[in-house]
Kinemage of the C-alpha trace (Angstrom):
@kinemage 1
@onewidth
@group {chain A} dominant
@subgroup {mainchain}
@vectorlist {calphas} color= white
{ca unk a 1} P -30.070 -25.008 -33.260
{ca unk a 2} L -31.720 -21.646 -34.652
{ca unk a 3} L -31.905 -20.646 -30.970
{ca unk a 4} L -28.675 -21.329 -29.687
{ca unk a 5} L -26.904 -19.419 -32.704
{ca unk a 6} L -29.823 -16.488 -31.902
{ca unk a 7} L -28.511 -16.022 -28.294
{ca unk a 8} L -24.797 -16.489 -29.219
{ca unk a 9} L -25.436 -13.883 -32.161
{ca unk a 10} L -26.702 -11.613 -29.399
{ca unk a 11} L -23.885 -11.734 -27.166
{ca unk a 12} L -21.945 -11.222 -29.974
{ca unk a 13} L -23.587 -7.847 -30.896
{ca unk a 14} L -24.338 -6.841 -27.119
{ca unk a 15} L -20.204 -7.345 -27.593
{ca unk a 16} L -19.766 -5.129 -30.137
{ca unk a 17} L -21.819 -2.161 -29.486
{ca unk a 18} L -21.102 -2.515 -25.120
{ca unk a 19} L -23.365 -0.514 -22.761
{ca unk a 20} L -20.379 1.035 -21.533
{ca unk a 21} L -16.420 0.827 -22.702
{ca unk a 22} L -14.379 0.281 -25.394
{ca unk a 23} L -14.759 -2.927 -28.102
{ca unk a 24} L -12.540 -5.816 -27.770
{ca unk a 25} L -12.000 -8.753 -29.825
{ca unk a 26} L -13.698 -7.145 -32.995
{ca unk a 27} L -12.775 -9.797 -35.388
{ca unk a 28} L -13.704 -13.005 -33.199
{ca unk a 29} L -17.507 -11.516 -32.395
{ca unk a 30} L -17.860 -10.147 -36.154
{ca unk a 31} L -16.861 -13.679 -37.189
{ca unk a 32} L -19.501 -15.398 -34.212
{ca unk a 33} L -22.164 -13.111 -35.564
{ca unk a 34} L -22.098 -13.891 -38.861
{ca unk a 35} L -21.720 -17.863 -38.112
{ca unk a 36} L -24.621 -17.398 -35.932
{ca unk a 37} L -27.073 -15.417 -38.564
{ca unk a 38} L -26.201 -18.154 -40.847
{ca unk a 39} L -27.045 -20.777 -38.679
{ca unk a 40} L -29.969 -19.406 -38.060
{ca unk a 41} L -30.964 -19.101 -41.678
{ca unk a 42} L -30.145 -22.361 -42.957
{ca unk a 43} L -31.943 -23.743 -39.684
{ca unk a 44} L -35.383 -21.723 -40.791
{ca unk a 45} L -36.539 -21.262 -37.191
{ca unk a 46} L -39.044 -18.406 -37.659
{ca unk a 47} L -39.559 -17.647 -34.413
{ca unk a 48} L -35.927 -18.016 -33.079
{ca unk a 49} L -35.077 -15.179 -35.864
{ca unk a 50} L -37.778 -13.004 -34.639
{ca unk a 51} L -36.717 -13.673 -30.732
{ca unk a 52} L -33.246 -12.541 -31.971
{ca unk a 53} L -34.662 -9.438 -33.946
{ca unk a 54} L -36.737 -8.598 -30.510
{ca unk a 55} L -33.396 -9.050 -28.328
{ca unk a 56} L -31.528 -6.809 -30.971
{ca unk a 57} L -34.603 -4.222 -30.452
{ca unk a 58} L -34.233 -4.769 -26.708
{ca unk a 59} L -30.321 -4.202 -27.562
{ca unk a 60} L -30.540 -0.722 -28.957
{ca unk a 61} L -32.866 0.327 -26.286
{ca unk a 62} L -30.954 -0.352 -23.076
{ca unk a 63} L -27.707 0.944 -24.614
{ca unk a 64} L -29.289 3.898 -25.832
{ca unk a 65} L -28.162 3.284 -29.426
{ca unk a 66} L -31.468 5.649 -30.338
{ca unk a 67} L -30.233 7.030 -33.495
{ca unk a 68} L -28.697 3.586 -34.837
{ca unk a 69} L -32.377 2.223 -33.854
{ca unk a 70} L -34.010 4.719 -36.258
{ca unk a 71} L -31.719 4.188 -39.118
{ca unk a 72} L -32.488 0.653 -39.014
{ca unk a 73} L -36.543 0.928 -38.515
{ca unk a 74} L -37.333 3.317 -40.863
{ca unk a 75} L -34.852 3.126 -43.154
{ca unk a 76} L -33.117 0.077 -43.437
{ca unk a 77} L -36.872 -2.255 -43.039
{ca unk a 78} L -38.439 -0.043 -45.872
{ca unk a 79} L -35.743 -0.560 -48.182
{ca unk a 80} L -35.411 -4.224 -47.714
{ca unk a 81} L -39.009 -4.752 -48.337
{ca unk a 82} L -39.648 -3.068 -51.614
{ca unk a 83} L -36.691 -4.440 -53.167
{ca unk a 84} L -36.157 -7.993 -54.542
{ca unk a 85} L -34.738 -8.907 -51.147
{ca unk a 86} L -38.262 -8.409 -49.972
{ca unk a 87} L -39.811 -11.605 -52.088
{ca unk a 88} L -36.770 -13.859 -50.675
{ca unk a 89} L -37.425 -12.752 -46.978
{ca unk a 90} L -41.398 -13.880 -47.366
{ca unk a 91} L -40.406 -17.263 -49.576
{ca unk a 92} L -38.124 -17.906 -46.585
{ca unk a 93} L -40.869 -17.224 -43.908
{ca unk a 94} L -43.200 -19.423 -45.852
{ca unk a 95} L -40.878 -22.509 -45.536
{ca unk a 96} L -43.212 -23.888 -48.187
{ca unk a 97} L -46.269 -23.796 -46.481
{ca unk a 98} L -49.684 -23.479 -47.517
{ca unk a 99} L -51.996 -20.384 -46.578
{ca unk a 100} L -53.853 -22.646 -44.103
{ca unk a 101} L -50.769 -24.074 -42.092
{ca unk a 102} L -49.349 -20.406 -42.131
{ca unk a 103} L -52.751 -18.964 -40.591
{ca unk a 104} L -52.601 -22.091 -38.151
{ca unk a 105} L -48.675 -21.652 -37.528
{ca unk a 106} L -47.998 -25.008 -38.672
{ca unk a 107} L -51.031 -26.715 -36.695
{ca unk a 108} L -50.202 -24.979 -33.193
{ca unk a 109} L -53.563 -22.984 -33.225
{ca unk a 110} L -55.583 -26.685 -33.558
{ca unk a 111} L -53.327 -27.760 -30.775
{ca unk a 112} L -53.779 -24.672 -28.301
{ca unk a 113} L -57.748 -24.488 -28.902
{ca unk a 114} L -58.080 -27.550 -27.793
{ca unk a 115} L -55.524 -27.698 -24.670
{ca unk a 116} L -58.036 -24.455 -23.523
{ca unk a 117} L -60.808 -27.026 -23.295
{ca unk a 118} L -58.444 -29.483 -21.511
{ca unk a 119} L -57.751 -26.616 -19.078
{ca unk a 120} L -61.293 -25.839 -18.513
{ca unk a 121} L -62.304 -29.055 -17.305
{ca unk a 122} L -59.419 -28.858 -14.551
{ca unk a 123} L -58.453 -25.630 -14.402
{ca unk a 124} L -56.692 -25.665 -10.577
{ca unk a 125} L -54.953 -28.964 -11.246
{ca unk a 126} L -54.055 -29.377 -14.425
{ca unk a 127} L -53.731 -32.914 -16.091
{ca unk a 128} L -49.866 -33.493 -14.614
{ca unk a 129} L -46.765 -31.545 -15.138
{ca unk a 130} L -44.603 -31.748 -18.193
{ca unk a 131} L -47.322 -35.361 -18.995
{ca unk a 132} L -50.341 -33.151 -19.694
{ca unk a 133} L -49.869 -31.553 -23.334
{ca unk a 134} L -48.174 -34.890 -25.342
{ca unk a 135} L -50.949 -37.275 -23.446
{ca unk a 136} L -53.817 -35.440 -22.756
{ca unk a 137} L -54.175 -32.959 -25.745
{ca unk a 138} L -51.268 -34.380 -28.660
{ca unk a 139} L -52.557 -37.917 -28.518
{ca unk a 140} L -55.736 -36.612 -29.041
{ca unk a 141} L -54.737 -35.213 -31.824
{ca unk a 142} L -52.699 -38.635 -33.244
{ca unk a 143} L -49.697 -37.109 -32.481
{ca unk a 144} L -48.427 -39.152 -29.286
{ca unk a 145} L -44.524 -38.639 -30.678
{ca unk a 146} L -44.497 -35.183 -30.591
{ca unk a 147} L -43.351 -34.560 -27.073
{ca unk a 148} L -44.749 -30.674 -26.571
{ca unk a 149} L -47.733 -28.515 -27.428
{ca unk a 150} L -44.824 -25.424 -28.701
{ca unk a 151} L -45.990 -23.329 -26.084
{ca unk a 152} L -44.091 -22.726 -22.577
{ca unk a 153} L -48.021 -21.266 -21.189
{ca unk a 154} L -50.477 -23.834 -22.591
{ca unk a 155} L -48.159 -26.307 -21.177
{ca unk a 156} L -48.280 -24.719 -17.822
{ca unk a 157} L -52.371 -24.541 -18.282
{ca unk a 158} L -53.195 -27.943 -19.159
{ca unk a 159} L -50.474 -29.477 -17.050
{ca unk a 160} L -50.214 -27.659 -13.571
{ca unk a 161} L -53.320 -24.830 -13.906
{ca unk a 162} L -53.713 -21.642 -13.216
{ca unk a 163} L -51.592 -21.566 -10.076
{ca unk a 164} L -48.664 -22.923 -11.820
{ca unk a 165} L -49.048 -20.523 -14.600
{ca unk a 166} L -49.047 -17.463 -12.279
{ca unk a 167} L -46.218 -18.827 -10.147
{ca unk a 168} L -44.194 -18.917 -13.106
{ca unk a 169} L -45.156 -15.682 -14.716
{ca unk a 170} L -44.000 -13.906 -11.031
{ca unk a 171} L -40.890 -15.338 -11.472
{ca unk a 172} L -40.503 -14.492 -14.975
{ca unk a 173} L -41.796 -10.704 -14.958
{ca unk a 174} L -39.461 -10.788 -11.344
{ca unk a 175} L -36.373 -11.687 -13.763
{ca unk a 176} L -37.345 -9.141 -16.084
{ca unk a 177} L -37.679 -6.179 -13.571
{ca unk a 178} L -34.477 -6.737 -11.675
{ca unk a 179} L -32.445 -7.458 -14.439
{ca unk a 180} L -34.049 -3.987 -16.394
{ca unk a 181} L -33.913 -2.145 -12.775
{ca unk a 182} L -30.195 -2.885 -12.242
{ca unk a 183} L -29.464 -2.395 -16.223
{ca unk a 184} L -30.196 1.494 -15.117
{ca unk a 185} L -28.920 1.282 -11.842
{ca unk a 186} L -25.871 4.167 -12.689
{ca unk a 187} L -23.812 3.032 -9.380
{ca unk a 188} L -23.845 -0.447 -10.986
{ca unk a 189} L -20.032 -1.867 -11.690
{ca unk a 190} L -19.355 -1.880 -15.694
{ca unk a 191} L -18.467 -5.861 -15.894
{ca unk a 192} L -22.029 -6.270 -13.988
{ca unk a 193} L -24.156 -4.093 -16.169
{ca unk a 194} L -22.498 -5.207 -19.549
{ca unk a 195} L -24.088 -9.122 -18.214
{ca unk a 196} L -27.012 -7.516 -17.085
{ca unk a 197} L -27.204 -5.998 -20.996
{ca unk a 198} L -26.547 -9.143 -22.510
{ca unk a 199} L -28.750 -11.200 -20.062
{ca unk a 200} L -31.825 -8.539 -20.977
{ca unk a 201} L -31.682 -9.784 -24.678
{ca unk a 202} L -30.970 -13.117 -24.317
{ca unk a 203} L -33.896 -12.889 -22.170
{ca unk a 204} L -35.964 -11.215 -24.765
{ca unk a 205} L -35.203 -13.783 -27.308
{ca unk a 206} L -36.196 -16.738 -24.981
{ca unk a 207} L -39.026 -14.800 -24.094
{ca unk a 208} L -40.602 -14.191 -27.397
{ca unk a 209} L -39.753 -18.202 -28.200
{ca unk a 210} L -41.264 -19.048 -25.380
{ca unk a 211} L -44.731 -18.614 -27.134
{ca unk a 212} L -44.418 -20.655 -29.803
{ca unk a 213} L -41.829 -23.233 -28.034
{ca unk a 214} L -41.230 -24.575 -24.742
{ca unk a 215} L -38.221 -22.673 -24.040
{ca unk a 216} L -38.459 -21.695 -20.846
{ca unk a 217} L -39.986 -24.649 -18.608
{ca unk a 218} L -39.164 -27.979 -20.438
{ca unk a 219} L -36.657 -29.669 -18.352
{ca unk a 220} L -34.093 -28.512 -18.037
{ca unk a 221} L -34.586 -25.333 -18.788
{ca unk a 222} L -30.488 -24.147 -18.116
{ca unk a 223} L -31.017 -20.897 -20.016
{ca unk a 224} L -33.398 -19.426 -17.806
{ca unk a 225} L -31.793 -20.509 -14.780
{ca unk a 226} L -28.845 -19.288 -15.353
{ca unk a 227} L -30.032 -15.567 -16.108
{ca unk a 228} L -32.495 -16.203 -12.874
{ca unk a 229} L -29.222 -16.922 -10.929
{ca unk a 230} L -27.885 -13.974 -11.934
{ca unk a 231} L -30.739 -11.492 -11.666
{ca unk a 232} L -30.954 -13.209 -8.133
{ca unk a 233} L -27.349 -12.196 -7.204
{ca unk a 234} L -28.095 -8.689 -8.377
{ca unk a 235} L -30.911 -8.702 -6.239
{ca unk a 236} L -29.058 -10.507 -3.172
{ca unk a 237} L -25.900 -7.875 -3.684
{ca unk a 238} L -28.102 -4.861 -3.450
{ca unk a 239} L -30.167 -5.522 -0.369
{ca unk a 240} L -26.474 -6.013 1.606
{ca unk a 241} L -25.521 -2.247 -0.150
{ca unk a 242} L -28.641 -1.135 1.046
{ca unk a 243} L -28.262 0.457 4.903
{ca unk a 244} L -30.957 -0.682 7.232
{ca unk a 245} L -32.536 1.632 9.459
{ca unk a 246} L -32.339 1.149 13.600
C-alpha cells in the first residue's frame, strides 16, 4: 500500500511541476497527492517514504527545479528537524522498535548475513529461483511463512547466482540510462519526455525499495515492466530516427 500511494504521489507532483508546459488539472493531482502522502503515513512503510523522497529528489533534478531543490534541502529539512515536528518524524520512523531491531532493520541484517553464506556455497547456481530465500535461508531461520528475504539482490544471489544478479543489474542500469538519456534528449516530443520524467522517479522510488523489498523481481513484477517497455520503445524509436550510413 505505502508504495503504490508513493508512485501515484509522484505522478501527481511530476504533474504539477511538468518538465515542460503548462499545469492542468491542479485540483484533482493536489487532491491525489495529499491522499497519497497520507496513505503513506498511516501505512508506516519507511522505506516506501524514503523511495518517494528519492523520486521527488530525482524530480527536481531532471526538471531543473534547482532553486525549489535548495529551498527545500537547506531550509525547509533544518527547520523541520529542530522543531517539535522533528521528535514526531523520529517516533514515526521508530514504529516502536527497539534500538536492536532498528540497527538490524527489523531482522533483515540476520537474514542477509546469512543468505551471503548460502550464496557462497553455490555461488554460479544459486539454490532455485524465487524458492531459494523462504526455503533455503527463512526456514532456517523458523520463518518458513514469510515468503521473501526483503531484498530484490540477495534474492537474486541465493536463488539464481551471480549470473542472474548481473543479468538483471544490465537490464536495470540499461532502463536507467535510456530513460535519463532520452529525459535530455532536447528533440524529444513533450508528451514523451513528460513519461520519460515521471517514469525516472517512479523508477527511483522502486529502485531505492528494491533494497529493502522485493520490488523489482518478485513475480510479477508489472511496475518494472512497464517502465522497461517504455524505455524500450524510446530506444526502438530512436535507432529508426537515426540515418544509417551506406
Amino acid at each position: 500500500v505505502g508504495t503504490f500511494a508513493g508512485i501515484l504521489g509522484l505522478i501527481a507532483l511530476c504533474r504539477l511541476l511538468p518538465i515542460a508546459g503548462k499545469k492542468s488539472d491542479r485540483a484533482l493531482y493536489i487532491l491525489l497527492l495529499i491522499t497519497s502522502v497520507a496513505t503513506m503515513v498511516v501505512a508506516q512503510t519507511r522505506s516506501a517514504f524514503a523511495g518517494f523522497l528519492f523520486g521527488v529528489f530525482l524530480l527536481l533534478l531532471f526538471s531543473k527545479r534547482l532553486g525549489l531543490s535548495a529551498f527545500l534541502t537547506f531550509v525547509v529539512a533544518p527547520l523541520l528537524v529542530v522543531s517539535s515536528l522533528g521528535g514526531l518524524i523520529w517516533a514515526f520512523l521508530e514504529r516502536g522498535q527497539s534500538t536492536q531491531q532498528l540497527e538490524t532493520l527489523s531482522s533483515r541484517v540476520d537474514w542477509w548475513s546469512f543468505a551471503w553464506q548460502k550464496f557462497l556455497e553455490r555461488p554460479l547456481l544459486g539454490y532455485g529461483a524465487y524458492a531459494a530465500g523462504r526455503f533455503a535461508v527463512l526456514a532456517k531461520h523458523g520463518l518458513g511463512k514469510t515468503s521473501t528475504m526483503h531484498s530484490d539482490y540477495l534474492e537474486m544471489l541465493v536463488g539464481t547466482g551471480i549470473w542472474g544478479l548481473i543479468l538483471f543489474l544490465a537490464l536495470l542500469v540499461g532502463t536507467w540510462w535510456f530513460l535519463t538519456r532520452y529525459l535530455r534528449h532536447s528533440t524529444i516530443m513533450a508528451m514523451d519526455q513528460q513519461l520519460a520524467y515521471e517514469a525516472v522517479t517512479v523508477l527511483g522510488l522502486l529502485t531505492f525499495r528494491s533494497m529493502f523489498m522485493t520490488m523489482l523481481t518478485w513475480h510479477p513484477p508489472l511496475d518494472l515492466l512497464v517502465i522497461l517497455g517504455y524505455a524500450e520503445f524510446l530506444r526502438r524509436r530512436r535507432l529508426r530516427e537515426v540515418p544509417v550510413a551506406v
